[in-house]
C-alpha positions as CSV (number, residue, x, y, z in Angstrom):
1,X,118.1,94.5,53.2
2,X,117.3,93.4,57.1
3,X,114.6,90.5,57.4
4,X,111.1,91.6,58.5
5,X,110.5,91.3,62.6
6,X,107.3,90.7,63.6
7,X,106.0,90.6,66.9
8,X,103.3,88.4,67.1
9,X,102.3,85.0,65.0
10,X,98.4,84.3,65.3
11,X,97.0,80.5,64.0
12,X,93.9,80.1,64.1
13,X,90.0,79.2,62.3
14,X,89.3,82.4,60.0
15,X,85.3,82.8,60.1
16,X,82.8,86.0,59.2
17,X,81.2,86.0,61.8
18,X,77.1,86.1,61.1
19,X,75.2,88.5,64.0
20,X,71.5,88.7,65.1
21,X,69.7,90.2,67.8
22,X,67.3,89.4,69.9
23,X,67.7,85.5,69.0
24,X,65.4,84.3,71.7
25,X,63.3,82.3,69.3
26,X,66.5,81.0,67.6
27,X,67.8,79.0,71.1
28,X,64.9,77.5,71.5
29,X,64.3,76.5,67.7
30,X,68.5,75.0,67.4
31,X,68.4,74.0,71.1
32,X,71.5,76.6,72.0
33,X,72.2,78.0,75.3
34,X,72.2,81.9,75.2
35,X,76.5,82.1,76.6
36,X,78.2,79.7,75.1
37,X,80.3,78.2,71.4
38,X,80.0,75.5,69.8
39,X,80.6,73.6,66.6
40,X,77.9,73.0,64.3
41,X,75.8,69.6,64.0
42,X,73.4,68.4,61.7
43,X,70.0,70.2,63.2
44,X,71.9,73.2,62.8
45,X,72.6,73.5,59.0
46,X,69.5,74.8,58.4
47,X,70.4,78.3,61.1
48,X,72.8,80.1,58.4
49,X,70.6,80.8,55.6
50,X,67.5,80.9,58.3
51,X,69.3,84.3,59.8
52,X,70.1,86.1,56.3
53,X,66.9,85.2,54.9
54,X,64.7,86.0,58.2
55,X,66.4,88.5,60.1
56,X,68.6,91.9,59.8
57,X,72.2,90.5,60.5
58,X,75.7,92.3,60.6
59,X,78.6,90.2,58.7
60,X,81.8,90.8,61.0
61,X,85.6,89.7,60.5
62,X,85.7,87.1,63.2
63,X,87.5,84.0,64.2
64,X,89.1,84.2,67.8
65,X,92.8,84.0,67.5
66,X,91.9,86.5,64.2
67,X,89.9,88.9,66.4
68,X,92.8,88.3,69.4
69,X,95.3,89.4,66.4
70,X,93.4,92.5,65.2
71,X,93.5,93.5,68.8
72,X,97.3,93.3,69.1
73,X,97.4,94.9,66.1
74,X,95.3,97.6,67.3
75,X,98.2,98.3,70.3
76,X,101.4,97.2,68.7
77,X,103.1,98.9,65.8
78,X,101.7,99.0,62.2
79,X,103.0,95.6,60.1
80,X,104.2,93.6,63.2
81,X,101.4,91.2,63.4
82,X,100.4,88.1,61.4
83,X,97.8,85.9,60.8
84,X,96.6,82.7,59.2
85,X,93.9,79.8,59.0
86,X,92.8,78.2,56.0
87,X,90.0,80.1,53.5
88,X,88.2,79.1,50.8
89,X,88.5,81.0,47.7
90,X,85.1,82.8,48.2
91,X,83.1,86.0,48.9
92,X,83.6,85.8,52.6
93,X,87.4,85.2,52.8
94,X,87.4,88.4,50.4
95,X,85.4,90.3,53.1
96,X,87.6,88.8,55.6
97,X,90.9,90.4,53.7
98,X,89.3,94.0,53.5
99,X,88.4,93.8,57.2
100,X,92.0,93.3,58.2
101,X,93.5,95.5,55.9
102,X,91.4,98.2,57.5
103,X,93.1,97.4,60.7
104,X,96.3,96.8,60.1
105,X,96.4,92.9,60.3
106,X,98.7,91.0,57.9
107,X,96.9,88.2,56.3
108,X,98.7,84.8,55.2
109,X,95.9,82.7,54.1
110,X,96.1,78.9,53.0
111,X,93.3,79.2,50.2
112,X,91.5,76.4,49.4
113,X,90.1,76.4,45.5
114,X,86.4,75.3,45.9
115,X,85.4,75.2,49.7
116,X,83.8,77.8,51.4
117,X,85.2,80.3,54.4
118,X,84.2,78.9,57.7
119,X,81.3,80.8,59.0
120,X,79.9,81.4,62.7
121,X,76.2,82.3,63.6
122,X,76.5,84.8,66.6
123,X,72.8,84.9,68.6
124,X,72.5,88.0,70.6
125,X,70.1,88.1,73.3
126,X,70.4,90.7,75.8
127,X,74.3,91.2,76.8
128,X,75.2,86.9,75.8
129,X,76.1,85.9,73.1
130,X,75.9,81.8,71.4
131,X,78.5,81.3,68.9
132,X,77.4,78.5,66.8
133,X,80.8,77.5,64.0
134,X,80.9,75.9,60.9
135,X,84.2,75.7,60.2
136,X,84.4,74.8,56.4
137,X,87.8,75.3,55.1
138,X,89.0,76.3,58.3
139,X,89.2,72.8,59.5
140,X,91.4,71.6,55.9
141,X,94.5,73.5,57.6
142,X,97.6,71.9,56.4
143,X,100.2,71.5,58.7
144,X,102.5,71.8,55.8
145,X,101.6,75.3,55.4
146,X,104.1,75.8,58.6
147,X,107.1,75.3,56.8
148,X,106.3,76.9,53.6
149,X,108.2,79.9,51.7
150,X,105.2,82.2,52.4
151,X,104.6,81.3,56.9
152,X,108.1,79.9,57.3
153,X,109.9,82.9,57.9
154,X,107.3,84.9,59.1
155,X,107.2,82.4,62.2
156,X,110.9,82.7,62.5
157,X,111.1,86.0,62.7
158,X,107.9,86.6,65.4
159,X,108.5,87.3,68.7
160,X,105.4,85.4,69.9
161,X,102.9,82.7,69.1
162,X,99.3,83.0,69.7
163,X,96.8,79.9,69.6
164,X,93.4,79.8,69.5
165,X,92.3,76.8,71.7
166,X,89.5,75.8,68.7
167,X,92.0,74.9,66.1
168,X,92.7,72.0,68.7
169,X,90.1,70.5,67.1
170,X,91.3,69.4,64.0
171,X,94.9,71.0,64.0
172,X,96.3,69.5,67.0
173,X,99.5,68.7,65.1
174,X,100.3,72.1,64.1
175,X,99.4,73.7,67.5
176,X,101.7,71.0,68.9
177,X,104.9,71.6,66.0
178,X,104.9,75.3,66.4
179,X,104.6,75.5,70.1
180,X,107.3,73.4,70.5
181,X,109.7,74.6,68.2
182,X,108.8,78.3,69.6
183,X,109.5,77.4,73.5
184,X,113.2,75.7,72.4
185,X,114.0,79.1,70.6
186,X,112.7,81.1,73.2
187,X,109.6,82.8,72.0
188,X,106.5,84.0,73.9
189,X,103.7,81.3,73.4
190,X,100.0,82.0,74.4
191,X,96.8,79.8,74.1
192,X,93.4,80.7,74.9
193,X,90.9,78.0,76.3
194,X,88.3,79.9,74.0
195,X,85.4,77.9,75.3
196,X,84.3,74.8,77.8
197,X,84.2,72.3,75.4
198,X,87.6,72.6,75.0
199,X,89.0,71.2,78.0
200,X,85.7,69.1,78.1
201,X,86.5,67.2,74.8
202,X,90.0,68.4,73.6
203,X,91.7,67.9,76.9
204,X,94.3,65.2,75.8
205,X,95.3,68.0,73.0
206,X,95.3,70.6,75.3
207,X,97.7,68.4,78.2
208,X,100.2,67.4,75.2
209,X,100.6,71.2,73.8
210,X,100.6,72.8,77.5
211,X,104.1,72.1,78.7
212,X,105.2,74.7,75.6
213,X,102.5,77.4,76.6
214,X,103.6,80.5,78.5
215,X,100.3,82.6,79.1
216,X,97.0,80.4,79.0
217,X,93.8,82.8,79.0
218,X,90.5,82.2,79.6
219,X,87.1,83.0,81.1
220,X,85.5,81.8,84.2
221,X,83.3,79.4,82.6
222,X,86.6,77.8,80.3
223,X,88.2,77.7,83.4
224,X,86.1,76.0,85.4
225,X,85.5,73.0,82.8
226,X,89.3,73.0,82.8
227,X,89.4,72.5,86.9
228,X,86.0,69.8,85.5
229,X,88.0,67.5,83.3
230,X,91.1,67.5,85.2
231,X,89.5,67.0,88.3
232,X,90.8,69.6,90.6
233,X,89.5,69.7,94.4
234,X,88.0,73.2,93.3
235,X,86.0,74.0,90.9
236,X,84.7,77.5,91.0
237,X,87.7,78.8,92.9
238,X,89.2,81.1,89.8
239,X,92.3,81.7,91.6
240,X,92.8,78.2,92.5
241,X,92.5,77.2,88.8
242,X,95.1,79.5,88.2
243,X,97.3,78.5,90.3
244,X,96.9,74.9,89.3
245,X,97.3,76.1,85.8
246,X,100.5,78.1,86.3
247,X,102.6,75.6,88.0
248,X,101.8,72.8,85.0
249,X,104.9,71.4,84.2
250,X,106.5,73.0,81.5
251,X,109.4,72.7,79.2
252,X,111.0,75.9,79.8
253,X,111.2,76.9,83.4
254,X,113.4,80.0,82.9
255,X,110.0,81.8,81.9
256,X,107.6,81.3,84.3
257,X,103.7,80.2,83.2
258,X,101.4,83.4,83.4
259,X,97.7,81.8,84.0
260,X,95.1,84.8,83.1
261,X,91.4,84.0,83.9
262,X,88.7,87.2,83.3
263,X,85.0,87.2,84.5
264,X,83.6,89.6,82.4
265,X,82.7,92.7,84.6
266,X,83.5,90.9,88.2
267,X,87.2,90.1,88.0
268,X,90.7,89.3,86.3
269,X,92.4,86.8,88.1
270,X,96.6,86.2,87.2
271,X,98.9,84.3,88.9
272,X,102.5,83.6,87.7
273,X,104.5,80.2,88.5
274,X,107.2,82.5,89.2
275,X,105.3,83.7,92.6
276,X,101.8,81.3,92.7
277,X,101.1,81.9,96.4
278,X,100.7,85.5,95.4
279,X,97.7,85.5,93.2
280,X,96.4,89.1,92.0
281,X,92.9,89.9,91.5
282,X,92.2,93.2,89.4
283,X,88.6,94.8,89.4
284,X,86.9,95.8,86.2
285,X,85.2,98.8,85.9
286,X,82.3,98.2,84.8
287,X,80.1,99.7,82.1
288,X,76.9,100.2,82.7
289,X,73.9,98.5,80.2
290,X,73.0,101.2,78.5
291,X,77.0,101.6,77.1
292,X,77.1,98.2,76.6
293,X,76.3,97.4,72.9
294,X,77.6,93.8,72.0
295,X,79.8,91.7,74.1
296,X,80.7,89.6,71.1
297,X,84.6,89.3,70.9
298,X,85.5,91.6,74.5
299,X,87.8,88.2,75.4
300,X,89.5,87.8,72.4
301,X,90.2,92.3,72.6
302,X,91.1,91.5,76.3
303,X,93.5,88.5,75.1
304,X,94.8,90.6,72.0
305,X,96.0,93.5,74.7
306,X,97.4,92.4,77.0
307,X,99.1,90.1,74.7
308,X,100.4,93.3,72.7
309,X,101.6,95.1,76.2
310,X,103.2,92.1,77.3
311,X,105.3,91.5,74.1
312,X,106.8,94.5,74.5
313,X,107.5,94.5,78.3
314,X,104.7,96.1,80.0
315,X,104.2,94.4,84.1
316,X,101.4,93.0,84.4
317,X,99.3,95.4,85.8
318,X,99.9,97.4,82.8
319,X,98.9,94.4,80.6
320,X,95.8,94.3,82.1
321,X,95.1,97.3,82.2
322,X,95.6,97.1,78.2
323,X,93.0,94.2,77.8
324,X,90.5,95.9,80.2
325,X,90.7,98.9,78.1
326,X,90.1,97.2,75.0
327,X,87.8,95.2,76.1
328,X,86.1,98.2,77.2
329,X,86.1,99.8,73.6
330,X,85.5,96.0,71.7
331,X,81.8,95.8,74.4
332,X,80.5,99.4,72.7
333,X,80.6,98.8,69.1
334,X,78.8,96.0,67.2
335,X,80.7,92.7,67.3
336,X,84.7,92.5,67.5
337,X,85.7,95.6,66.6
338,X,87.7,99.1,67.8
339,X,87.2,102.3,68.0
340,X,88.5,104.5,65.0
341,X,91.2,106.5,65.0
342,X,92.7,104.7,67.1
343,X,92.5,105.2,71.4
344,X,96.1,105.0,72.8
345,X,96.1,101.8,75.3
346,X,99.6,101.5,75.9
């Protein structure tokens, strides 16, 4: 009997995602900023049990490299994606099973007997969103779980790797390992910024893991705190960033870097090392407000596209064309979700 093939690895923080509208008062009360993620401090302990108890909330699979996954899912063929984090053995990791069962994501939880599933508040207020993340047992990932009978095999037989640049914060070492090992044997590796304070405050984590890294996505605002902390002459340019981003160094130059910075409704900017003095910018078409329901996860259904189309050879005009489509979809239903049955993308 033939091994499994996969076509895409996901690591990342597994979360249900918490949402509430018209969080206005919640901002001010935690001191949040109404676009933006962070992890959780102190003051905001109190914020979970203030939004079930207070307000009407909607409990959503979530997790960005988990949300990126359920998009490639959503585009590649049924079984060939795979996930994992670390869980507790709780309500909300059960939640986040069923969810991916519904869409046709393969879950390899590390479980963790006692602790509780990582959790993220998600504010709405008008069209932003703040993502506020306690990660729980997210953050007691084991590199060890890597090389075990249940992952081991599963990472062998992938195609590609997808990172979540948040795991950087505690799992450096296993973002590191796998990325390695997958750019000496050839695989497609992929790591989204996934928010400012990621190059910010995880920039020596992100510098050691980037010379493995193929594709690097990310919005305007990751990119620009990327061109912040690494002082580059520019820092608004999103083409410039690109290019800077794209010609790294990098371990394996016979697959050129693809650098892929969105701007929500305004732009998608790409350049390739293979040709960086040929940047291309694609236009979005834009929705307007009244089809726009929740913007929550659109980056990580962008990411998750154009991922899925470019494992399986798509240019990238197609593969953008994938994530803009999906995005599209992910904008006008609550939270990171897709439209069911299924739209064709590819």
């Amino acid at each position: 009997m033939a091994a499994p093939s996969y076509q895409l690895f996901a690591l990342g923080n597994p979360l249900l995602d918490i949402q509430v509208n018209n969080g206005e008062a919640l901002l001010k009360k935690y001191d949040l900023k109404s676009n933006d993620a962070i992890l959780a401090e102190a003051k905001h302990a109190p914020l979970y049990e203030e939004i079930v108890r207070e307000h009407k909330v909607t409990y959503v699979a979530g997790g960005a490299a988990q949300n990126a996954a359920r998009a490639a899912a959503y585009v590649l063929p049924p079984n060939s994606v795979v996930y994992t984090g670390c869980v507790g053995d709780d309500d909300l990791a059960e939640q986040l099973k069923k969810a991916n069962d519904r869409e046709g994501l393969i879950h390899k939880y590390l479980v963790k007997k006692g602790e509780k599933t990582g959790a993220c508040a998600v504010i709405l207020t008008g069209h932003d969103r703040s993502l506020v993340t306690d990660l729980r047992a997210a953050e007691k990932f084991e590199k060890s779980w890597l090389s075990s009978p249940e992952i081991s095999p599963v990472i062998e037989a992938a195609r590609a790797i997808y990172i979540e640049g948040f795991f950087l914060t505690h799992g450096a070492e296993s973002v590191l390992e796998i990325t390695k090992k997958a750019s000496e044997t050839g695989k497609i590796t992929i790591i989204n910024l996934s928010a400012p304070f990621i190059p910010q405050f995880f920039g020596v984590q992100l510098s050691q893991v980037m010379p493995y890294i193929d594709i690097v996505i990310g919005n305007e605002s990751e990119a620009e705190a990327w061109a912040g902390a690494t002082g580059q002459p520019d820092k608004t340019d999103l083409v410039a960033i690109a290019k800077a981003i794209a010609t790294l160094p990098k371990s394996n130059p016979a697959r050129p870097r693809i650098a892929v910075i969105t701007h929500g409704p305004k732009s998608t900017n790409v350049v390739s090392s293979a040709d960086p003095e040929n940047p291309k910018v694609y236009a979005v078409s834009a929705l307007s407000n009244d089809q726009i329901v929740d913007t929550n996860g659109a980056g990580d259904a962008f990411a998750g596209a154009f991922i899925g189309a470019h494992i399986v050879g798509k240019s990238i005009d197609e593969c953008v064309e994938a994530g803009h489509k999906l995005g599209a979809i992910c904008v006008q239903q609550i939270g990171p979700q897709f439209k069911w049955p299924k739209v064709q993308i590819l």
